[in-house]
C-alpha positions as CSV (number, residue, x, y, z in Angstrom):
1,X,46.0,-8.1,13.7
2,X,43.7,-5.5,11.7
3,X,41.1,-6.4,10.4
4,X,39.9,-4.4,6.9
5,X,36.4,-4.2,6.3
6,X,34.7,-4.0,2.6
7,X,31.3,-1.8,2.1
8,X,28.8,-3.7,-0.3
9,X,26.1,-1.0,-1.7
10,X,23.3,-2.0,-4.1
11,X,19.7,-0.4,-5.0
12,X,16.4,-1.8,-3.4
13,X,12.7,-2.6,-4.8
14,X,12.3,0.7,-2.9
15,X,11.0,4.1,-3.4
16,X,9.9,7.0,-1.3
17,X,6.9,9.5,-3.4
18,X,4.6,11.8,-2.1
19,X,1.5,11.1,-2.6
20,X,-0.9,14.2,-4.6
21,X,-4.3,15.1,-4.5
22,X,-4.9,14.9,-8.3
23,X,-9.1,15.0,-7.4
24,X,-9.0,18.4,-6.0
25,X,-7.3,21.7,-4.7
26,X,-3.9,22.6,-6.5
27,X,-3.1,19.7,-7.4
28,X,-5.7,18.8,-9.4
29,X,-3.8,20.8,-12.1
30,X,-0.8,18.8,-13.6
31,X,1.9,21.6,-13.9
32,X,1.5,22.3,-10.2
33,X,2.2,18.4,-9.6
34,X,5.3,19.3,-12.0
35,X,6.3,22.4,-10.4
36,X,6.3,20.5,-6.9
37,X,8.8,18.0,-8.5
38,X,11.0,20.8,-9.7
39,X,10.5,22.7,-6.5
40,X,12.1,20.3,-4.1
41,X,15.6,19.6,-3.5
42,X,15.8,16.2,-3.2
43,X,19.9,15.6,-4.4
44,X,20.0,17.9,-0.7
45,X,17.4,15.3,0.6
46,X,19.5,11.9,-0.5
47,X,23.0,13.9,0.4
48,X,21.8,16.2,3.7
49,X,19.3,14.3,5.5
50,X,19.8,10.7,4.5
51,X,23.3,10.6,4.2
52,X,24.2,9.3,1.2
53,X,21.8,5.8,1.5
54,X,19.2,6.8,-1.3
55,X,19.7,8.2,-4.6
56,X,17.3,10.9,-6.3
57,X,14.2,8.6,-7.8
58,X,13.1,9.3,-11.3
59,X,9.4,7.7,-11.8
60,X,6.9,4.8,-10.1
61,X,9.6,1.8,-10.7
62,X,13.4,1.4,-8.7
63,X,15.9,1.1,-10.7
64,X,16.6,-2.4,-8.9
65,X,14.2,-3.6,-11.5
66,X,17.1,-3.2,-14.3
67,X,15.1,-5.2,-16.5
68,X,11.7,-3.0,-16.3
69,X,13.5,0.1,-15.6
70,X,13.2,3.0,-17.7
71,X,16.7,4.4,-18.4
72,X,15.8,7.5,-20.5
73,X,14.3,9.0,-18.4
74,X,16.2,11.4,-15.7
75,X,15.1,12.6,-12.4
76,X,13.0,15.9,-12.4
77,X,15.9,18.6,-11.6
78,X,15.9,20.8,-9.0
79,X,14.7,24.6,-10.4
80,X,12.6,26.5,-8.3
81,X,12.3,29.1,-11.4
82,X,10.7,26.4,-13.7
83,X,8.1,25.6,-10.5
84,X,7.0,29.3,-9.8
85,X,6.7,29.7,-13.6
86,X,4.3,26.5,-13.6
87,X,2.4,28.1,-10.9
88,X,1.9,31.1,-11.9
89,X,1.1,29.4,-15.0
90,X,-1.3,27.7,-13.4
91,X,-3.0,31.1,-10.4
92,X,-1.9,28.6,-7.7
93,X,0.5,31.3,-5.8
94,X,-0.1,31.3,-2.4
95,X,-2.1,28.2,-2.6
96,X,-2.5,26.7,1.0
97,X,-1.5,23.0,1.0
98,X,-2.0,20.6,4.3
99,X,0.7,17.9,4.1
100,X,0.5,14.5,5.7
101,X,3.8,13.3,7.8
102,X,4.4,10.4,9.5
103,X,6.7,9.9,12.8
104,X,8.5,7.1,11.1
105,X,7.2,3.5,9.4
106,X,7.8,0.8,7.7
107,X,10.3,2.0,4.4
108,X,9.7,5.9,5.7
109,X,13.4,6.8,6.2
110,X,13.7,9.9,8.0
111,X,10.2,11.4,7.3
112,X,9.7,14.2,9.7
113,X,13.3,16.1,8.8
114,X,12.2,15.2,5.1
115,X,9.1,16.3,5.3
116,X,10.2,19.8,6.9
117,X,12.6,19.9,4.2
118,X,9.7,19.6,1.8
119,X,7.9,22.4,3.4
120,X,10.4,24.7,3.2
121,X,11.1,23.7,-0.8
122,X,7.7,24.5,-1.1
123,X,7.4,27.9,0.5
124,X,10.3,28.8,-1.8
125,X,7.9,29.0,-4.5
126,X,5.2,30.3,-3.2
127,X,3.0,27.7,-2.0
128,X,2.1,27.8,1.6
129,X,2.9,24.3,3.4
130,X,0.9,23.0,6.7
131,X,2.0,20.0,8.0
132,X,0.2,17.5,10.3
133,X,2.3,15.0,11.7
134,X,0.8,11.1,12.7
135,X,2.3,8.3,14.7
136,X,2.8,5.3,11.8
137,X,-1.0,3.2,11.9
138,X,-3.1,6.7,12.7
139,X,-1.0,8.2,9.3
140,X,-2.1,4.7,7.4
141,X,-5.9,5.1,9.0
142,X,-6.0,8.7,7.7
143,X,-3.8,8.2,4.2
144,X,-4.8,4.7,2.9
145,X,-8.7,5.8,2.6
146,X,-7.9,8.7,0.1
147,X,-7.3,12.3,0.9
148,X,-10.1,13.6,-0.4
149,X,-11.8,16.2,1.8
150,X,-8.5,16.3,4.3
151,X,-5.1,16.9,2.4
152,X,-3.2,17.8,-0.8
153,X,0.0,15.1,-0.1
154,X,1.4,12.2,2.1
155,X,4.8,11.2,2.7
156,X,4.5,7.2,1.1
157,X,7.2,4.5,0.6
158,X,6.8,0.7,-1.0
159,X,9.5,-2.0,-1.1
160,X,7.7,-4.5,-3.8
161,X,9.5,-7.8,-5.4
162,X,7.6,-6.9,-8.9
163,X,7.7,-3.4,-10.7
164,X,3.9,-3.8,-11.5
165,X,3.0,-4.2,-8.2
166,X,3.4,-0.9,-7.1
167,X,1.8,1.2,-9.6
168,X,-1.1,-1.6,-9.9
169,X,-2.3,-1.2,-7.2
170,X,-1.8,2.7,-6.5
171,X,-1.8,4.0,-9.8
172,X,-4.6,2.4,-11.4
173,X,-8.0,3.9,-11.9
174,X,-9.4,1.0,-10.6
175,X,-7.0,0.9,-7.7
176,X,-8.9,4.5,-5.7
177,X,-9.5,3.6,-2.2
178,X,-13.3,3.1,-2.7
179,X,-12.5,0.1,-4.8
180,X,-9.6,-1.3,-2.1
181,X,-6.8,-0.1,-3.9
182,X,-4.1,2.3,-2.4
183,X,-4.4,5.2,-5.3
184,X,-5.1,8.0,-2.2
185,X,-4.4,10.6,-4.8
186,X,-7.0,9.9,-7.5
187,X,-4.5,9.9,-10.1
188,X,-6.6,8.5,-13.4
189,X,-4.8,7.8,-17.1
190,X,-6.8,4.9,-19.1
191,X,-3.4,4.7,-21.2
192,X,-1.7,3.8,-17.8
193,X,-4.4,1.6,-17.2
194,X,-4.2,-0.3,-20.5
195,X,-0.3,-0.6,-19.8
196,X,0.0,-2.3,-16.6
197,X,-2.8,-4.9,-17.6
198,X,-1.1,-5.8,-20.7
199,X,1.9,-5.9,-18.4
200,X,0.3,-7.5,-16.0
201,X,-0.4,-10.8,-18.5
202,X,1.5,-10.7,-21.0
203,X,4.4,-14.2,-21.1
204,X,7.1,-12.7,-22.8
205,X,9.4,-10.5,-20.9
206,X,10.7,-8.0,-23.2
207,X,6.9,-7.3,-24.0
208,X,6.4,-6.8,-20.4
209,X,9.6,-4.0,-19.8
210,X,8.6,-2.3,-22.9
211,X,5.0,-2.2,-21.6
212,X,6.8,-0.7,-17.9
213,X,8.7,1.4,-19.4
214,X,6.0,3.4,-21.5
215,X,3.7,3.2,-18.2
216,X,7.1,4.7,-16.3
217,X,7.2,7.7,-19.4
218,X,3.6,8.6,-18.7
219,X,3.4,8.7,-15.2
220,X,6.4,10.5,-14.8
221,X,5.3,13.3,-17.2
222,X,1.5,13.1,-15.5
223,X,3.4,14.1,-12.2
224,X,0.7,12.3,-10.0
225,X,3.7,12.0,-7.3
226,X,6.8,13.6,-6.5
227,X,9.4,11.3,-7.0
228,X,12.3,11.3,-3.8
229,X,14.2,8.7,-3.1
230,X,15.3,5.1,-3.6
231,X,16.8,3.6,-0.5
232,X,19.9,1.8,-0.8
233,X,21.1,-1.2,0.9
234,X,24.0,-1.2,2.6
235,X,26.4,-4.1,4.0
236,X,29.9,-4.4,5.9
237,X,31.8,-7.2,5.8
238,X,35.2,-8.1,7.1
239,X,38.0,-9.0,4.2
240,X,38.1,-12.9,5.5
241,X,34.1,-12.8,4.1
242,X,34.7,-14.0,0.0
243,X,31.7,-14.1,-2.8
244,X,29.1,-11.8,-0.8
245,X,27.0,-9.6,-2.6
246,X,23.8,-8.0,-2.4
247,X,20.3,-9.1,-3.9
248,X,18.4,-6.1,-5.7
249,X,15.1,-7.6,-4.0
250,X,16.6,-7.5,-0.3
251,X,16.9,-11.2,0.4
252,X,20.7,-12.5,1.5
253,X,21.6,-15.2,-0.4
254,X,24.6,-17.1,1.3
255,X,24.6,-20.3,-0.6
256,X,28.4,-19.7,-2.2
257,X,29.9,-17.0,0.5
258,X,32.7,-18.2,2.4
259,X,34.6,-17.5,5.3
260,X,38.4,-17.7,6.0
């Protein structure tokens, strides 16, 4: 007898950025963060390299965090005019950029054929792309301390079960590596700040997504990382397998899935 199979998809509490060196070098300059998020392809990233199992990312927050998640706003698109415009905009042509890539890690996808992807976006429009490759826990020893001094981006993925939890602790001011936080790229915004502590304590939770959603606004348009991919879960199940579904926060709940 043949057996039919069902395909269960649903979006993660995951997202895959690179990280930008908003202290110094190029990047230190918000329309070349901007034209780097116009400048890569990454609907050819999600469909080329991945396959299909992310979707294009448009800020900080998944969109598994319906709730919290800023709807308005649409991914950067992909217009390699817009970015050399930006740059020249900005006298960063020909700019020299050393890019951090990992072998592979917890959340990292396919980072090295990404990552080569992303160099070769880059060199499109005019900005000249060295990458240094790391095994997973050199990459972490080199990235987590801040790049300042060493690079202008780092490949970077979280899966978090809260949406503040993610840009608190790497978006912050108060989050740059010299206070323990995991803000490698310097980015600074006191409004952004103000945001995720009100977000971060305030009871009711329409007050909390509206506070998200206006941090999500900000930091997209600040640019302090290009925004790539979230990763989709993925599940196959055979049709005698009733009432299973996927959880946005990656937990399987089983309680009422049956079996016949």
């Amino acid at each position: 007898m043949a057996i039919c199979s069902a395909l269960s998809s649903k979006a993660g509490p995951h997202v895959w950025f690179l990280i930008l060196n908003a202290k110094e070098g190029p990047f230190a300059d918000k329309r070349v963060r901007q034209a780097a998020n116009y400048a890569i392809n990454k609907e050819a990233i999600v469909n080329d390299v991945l396959e299909g199992t992310a979707t294009v990312a448009a800020g900080p927050t998944p969109p598994a965090f319906a709730w919290a998640y800023n709807e308005e706003l649409d991914p950067y698109p992909y217009d390699p005019e817009k970015a050399k415009s930006l740059i020249a905009e900005a006298g960063a042509e020909g700019a020299e950029l050393t890019f951090y890539v990992t072998e592979g890690g917890s959340g990292m996808l396919d980072p090295i054929p990404m990552g080569t992807v992303i160099q070769t976006d880059l060199k499109a429009v005019g900005l000249d792309v060295k990458i240094e490759t790391y095994e997973w826990n050199t990459f972490l020893g080199e990235v987590n301390p801040g790049l300042e001094g060493k690079a202008d981006m780092a490949e970077m993925a979280w899966m978090t079960n809260d949406p503040d939890t993610l840009p608190y602790l790497a978006l912050r001011s108060q989050a740059w590596p010299d206070q323990g936080g995991f803000n490698s790229g310097y980015y600074a915004n006191e409004t952004v700040d103000e945001l995720l502590d009100a977000a971060r304590t305030a009871t009711d939770q329409d007050e909390r997504a509206r506070l998200y959603r206006e941090m999500q606004a900000i930091v997209q348009e600040d640019a302090p990382w290009v925004f790539v991919a979230n990763w989709k879960q993925n599940a196959v199940t055979s049709d005698r397998v009733e009432n299973f579904s996927l959880e946005p926060s990656f937990l399987l709940h089983l309680q009422d899935v049956t079996k016949n």
